[in-house]
C-alpha positions in Angstrom: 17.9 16.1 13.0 17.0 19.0 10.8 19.2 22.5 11.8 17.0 25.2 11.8 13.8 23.9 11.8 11.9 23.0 15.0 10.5 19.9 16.2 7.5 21.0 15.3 8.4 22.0 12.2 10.4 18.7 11.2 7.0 16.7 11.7 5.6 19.1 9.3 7.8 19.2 6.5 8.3 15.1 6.5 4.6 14.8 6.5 4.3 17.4 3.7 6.8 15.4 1.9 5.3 11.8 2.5 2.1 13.0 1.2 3.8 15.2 -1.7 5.5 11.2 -2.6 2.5 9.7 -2.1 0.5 12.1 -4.7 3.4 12.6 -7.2 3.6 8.6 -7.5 0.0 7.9 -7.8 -0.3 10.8 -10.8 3.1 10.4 -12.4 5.1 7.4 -11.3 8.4 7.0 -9.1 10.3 7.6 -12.2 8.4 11.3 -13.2 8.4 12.1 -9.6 11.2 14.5 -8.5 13.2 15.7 -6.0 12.8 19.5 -6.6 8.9 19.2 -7.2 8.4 17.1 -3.8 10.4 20.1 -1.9 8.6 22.3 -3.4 5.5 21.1 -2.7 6.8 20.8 1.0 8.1 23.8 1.3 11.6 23.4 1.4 14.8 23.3 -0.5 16.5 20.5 -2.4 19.2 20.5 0.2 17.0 20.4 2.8 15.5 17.1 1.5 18.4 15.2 2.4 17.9 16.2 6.2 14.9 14.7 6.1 15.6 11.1 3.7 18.7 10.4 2.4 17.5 9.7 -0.9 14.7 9.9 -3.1 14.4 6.1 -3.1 14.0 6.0 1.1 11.2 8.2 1.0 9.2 6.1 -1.6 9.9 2.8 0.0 8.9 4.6 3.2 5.6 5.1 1.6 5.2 2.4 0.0 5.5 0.4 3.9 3.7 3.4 5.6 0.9 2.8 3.3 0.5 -0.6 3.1 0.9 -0.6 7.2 -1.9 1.5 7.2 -3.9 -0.1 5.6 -3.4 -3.8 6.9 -3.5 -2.0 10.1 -7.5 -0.8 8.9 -8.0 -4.0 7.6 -7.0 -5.6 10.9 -9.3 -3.8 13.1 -12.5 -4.4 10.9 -11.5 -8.0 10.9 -11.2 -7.7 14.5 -15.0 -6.3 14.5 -16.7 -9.0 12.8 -14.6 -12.0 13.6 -15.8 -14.0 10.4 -15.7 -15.1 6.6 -17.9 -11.4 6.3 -15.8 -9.5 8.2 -12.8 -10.5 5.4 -15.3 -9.6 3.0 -15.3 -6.1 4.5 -11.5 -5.9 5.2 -11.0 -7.1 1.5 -13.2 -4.3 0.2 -11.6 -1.7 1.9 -8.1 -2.8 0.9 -9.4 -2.5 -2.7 -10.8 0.9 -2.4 -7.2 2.2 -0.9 -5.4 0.1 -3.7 -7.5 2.2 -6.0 -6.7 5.5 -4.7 -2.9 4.6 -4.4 -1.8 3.2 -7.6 1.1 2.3 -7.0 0.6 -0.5 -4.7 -0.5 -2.9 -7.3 2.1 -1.6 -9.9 4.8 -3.8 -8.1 5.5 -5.4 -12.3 5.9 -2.2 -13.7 9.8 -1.3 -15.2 9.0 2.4 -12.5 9.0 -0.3 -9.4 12.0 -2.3 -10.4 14.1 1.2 -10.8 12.9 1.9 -7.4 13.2 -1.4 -6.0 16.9 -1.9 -7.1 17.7 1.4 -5.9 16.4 0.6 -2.0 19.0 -0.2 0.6 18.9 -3.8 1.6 17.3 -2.8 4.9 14.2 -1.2 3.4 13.7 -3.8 0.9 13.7 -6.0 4.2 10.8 -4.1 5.5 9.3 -3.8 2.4 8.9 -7.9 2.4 8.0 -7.3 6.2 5.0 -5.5 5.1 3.9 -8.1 2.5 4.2 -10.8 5.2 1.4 -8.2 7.2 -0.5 -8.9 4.2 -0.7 -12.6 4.2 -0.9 -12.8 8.0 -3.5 -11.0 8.2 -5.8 -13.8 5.8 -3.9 -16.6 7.6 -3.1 -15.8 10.5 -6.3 -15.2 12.6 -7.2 -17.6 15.0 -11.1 -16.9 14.4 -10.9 -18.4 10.8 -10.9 -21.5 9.0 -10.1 -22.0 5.5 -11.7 -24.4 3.7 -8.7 -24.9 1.0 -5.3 -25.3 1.4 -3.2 -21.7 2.4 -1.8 -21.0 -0.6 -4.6 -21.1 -2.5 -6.9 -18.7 -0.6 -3.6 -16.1 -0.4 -3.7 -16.5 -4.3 -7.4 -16.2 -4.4 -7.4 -13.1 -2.5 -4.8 -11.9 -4.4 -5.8 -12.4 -7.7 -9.0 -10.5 -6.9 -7.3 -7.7 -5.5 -4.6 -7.6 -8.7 -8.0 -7.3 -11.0 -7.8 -3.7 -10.4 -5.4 -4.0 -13.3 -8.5 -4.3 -15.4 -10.5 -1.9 -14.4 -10.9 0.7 -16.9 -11.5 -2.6 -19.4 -14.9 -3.7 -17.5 -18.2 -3.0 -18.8 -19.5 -2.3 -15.3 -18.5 -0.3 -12.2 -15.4 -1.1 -11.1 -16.3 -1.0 -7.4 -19.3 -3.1 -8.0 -17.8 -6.0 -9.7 -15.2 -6.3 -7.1 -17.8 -6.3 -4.1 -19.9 -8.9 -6.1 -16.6 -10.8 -6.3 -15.5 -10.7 -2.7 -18.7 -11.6 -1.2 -19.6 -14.6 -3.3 -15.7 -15.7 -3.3 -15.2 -15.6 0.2 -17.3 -18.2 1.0 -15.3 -20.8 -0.7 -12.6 -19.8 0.9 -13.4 -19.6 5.1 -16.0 -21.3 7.0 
């Protein structure tokens, strides 16, 4: 891959770089971020950048579906530990806390996502829906629950309480709080 740098060294410098994305989206947007600040914060120079992505745009997206598999991954395996409506509960709690410290997740109808999201080669806007279908499987998909309304409209449910992060600054009471509140007395009306 990378002349000049070792293996070693490659894992390095594309993990200093995801992680550089990551930050310089959540504080300034994909638009704001750039190129020359993300290498420098890696380490590297511009040039060397394109060793590693070939554009700015395939390092965000692979962000964007690194995080998000994470964290449905996280999700997965705390659903997996309590194999019930209160184990969602959990898993939906969690994925709120991650969607807070990564604001770009739930920016997806911001004009900064649909630069980047008309930029993206057609294969990682493929894996970019891949990820979202992650997302829904993971509320549907589990053999251990059973809704008690129709598919659609516990995926909106869950969705719509996530998406209140929006609000967040315009609540009178802790953020965190509210949303816990939420998901526990929601999720009820929603599994068996």
């Amino acid at each position: 891959m990378a002349r000049g740098f070792t293996e070693q060294e490659q894992a390095n410098i594309r993990m200093r770089l995801l992680e550089a994305c990551k930050q310089g989206w959540t504080q300034y947007g994909y638009k704001k971020t750039s190129v020359e600040e993300l290498c420098i914060q890696a380490g590297i120079s511009k040039g060397a950048f394109y060793l590693f992505f070939a554009s700015k745009e395939e390092l965000f997206g692979e962000v964007l579906c690194s995080v998000q598999g994470q964290i449905f991954h996280t999700a997965s395996k705390i659903m997996e530990g309590e194999k019930n409506k209160h184990g969602v509960a959990k898993a939906l709690k969690y994925i709120y806390r991650e969607y807070d410290k990564n604001n770009f997740l739930y920016r997806s109808d911001s004009m900064d996502y649909t630069i980047l999201r008309n930029k993206l080669p057609k294969e990682q806007a493929e894996k970019m829906e891949e990820s979202m279908e992650q997302g829904r499987q993971l509320f549907l998909g589990q053999p251990y629950l059973t809704l008690k309304v129709p598919p659609d409209m516990a995926l909106s449910v869950i969705y719509s309480l996530i998406l209140n992060i929006k609000h967040k600054d315009g609540l009178v009471h802790d953020h965190i709080e509210t949303f816990d509140f939420m998901a526990d007395h929601l999720i009820g009306c929603l599994y068996e």
